[in-house]
Every structure is written in structure tokens, then in C-alpha cells.
C-alpha positions in Angstrom: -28.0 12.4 -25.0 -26.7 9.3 -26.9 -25.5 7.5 -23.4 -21.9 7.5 -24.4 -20.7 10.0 -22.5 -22.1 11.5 -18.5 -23.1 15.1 -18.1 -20.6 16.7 -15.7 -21.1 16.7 -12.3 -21.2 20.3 -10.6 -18.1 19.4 -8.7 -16.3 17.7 -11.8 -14.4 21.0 -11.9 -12.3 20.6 -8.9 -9.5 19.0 -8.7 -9.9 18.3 -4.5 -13.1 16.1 -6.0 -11.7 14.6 -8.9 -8.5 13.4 -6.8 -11.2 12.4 -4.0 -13.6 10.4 -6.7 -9.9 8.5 -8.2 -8.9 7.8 -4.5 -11.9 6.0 -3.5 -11.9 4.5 -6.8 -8.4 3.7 -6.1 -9.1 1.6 -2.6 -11.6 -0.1 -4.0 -9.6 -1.8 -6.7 -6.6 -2.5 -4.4 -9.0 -3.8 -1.7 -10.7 -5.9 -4.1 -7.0 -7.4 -5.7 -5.4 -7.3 -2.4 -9.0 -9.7 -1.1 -8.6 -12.1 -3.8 -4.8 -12.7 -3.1 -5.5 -13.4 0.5 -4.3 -10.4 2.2 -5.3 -7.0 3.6 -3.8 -3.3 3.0 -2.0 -3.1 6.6 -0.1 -6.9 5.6 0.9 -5.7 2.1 2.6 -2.4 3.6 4.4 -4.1 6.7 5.7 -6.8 4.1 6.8 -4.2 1.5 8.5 -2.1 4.4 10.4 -5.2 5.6 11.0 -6.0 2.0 12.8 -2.7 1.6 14.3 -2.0 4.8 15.4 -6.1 5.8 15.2 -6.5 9.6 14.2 -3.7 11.9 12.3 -2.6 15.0 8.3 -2.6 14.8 8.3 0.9 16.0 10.4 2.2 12.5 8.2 -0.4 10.4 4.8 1.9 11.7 7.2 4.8 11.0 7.8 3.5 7.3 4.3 2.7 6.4 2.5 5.4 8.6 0.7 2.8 11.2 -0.1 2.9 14.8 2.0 0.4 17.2 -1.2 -1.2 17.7 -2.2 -1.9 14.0 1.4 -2.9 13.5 1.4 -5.0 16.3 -1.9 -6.9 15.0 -0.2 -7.1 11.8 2.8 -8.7 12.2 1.0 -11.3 14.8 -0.8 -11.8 12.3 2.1 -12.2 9.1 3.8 -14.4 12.0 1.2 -16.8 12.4 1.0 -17.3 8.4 4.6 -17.9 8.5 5.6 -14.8 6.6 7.7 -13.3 9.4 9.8 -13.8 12.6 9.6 -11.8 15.3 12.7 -11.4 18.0 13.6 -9.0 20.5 16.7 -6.6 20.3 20.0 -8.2 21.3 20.6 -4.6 23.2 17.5 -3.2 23.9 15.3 -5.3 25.1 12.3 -2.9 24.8 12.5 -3.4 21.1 10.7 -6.3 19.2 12.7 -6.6 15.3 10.9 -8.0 13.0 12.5 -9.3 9.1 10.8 -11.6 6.5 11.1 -15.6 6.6 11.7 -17.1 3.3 8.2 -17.6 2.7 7.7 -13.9 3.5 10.1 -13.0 0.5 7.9 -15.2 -1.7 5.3 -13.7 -0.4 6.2 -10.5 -1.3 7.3 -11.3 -4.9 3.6 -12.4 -5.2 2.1 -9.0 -4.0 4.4 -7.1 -6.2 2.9 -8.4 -8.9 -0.7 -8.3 -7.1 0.2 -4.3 -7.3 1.4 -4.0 -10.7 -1.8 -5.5 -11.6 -3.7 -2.9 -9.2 -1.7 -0.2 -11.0 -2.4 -1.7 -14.6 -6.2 -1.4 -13.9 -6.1 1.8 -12.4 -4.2 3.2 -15.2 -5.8 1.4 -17.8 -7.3 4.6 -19.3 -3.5 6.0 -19.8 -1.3 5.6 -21.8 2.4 4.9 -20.7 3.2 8.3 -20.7 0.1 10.0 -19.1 0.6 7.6 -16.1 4.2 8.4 -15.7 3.2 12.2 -15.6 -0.4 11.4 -13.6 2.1 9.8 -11.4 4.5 12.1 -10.8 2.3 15.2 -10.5 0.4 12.9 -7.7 3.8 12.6 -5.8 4.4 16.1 -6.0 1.0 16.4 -4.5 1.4 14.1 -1.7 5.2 16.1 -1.2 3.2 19.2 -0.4 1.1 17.5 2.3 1.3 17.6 6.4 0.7 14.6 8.5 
């Protein structure tokens, strides 16, 4: 062997593996970017839902981004105490906390846009432009297919 190239594993044939091995692959990358820019996984998805959606309840923010009310509770303490949003309760239900960006939340979030193209630029690295379109698209057809 000239140490150029790995023998293939005995599960390198299936795709469950392959999509498992790029996954974890995948978090550790974003875990390491999302680490250096000061933030966490949980902070970058409430901040993009509120990006997307403006103001809303913290119940449909969970809803958005797939967290429990407790981790989207601790989160957005925890986004409010940074500053990066504001947290009031409904002006007709009072059962319901809304949450919405401050200013410094929306700069925040133009920083971690670019924090995630840079995630997706090393990730994809190996592609070329149109590979990762199609890598990207069969993923989402993928992920389409699956129950919670």
C-alpha cells in the first residue's frame, strides 16, 4: 500500500454508515466553528428561527428548530442575558412568553451566517459546486422521508 489511499471499511458499502460517518463528521466541524465564535448549536438555531420568523411565542420557536420548552427556555435566558434578544409576554395571552431579536441580535445573526457558510465551505470542500448542490439536495430528500 502506498498510504495514499485507506482500504475500505466493511461497512463503507452502506449508505446508513456513510451518512452516519459524514454526520458526526458534520457536528464536529460545526461544534468546533460554532465554539470559536462564542456560541453553541441550541443559540445559533433559536437566533436563525427568530431571524426568519421576526417575533413569536417560545413554544413555535421549539416548534421551528425541533427543541424541548426547557432547552428553549435555557436558551433564550441565555441569548437575553447577552443582549441578543427581548423577551415579553403576549398582549392577549398571557400564558405566552414572545420572544424577537434586539438590534444586537440581528448583528448577531449576520455574524453566524457567515460562521455557517464557513461550516458548509469546509464540509463541502471535497465538492465541487455542483456535487454539493446535488449532495445537498439528495440529503433533503432524505431528511423529507423521515418521521419524528
Amino acid at each position: 500500500m502506498d498510504g495514499t489511499t485507506s482500504p475500505a471499511g466493511p461497512l463503507d458499502h452502506l449508505p446508513s454508515w456513510l451518512l452516519s460517518r459524514a454526520a458526526a463528521r458534520s457536528h464536529r466541524v460545526l461544534q468546533r466553528h460554532l465554539r470559536a465564535a462564542g456560541s453553541t448549536g441550541y443559540e445559533y438555531r433559536v437566533v436563525a428561527a427568530l431571524a426568519a420568523h421576526g417575533v413569536q411565542s417560545q413554544a413555535d420557536v421549539g416548534r421551528a428548530v425541533a427543541l424541548d420548552r426547557r432547552d428553549v427556555t435555557h436558551t433564550v435566558r441565555a441569548l437575553e442575558e447577552r443582549g441578543l434578544v427581548q423577551r415579553a409576554q403576549d398582549a392577549t395571552d398571557a400564558r405566552l412568553v414572545r420572544v424577537g431579536l434586539t438590534p444586537a441580535g440581528r448583528q448577531e445573526w449576520t455574524r453566524l451566517e457567515q460562521v455557517m457558510q464557513d461550516v458548509q465551505d469546509e464540509l463541502l470542500a471535497p465538492l465541487d459546486p455542483a456535487e454539493a448542490r446535488v449532495l445537498t439536495e439528495l440529503v433533503g430528500r432524505l431528511d423529507d422521508c423521515v418521521s419524528p
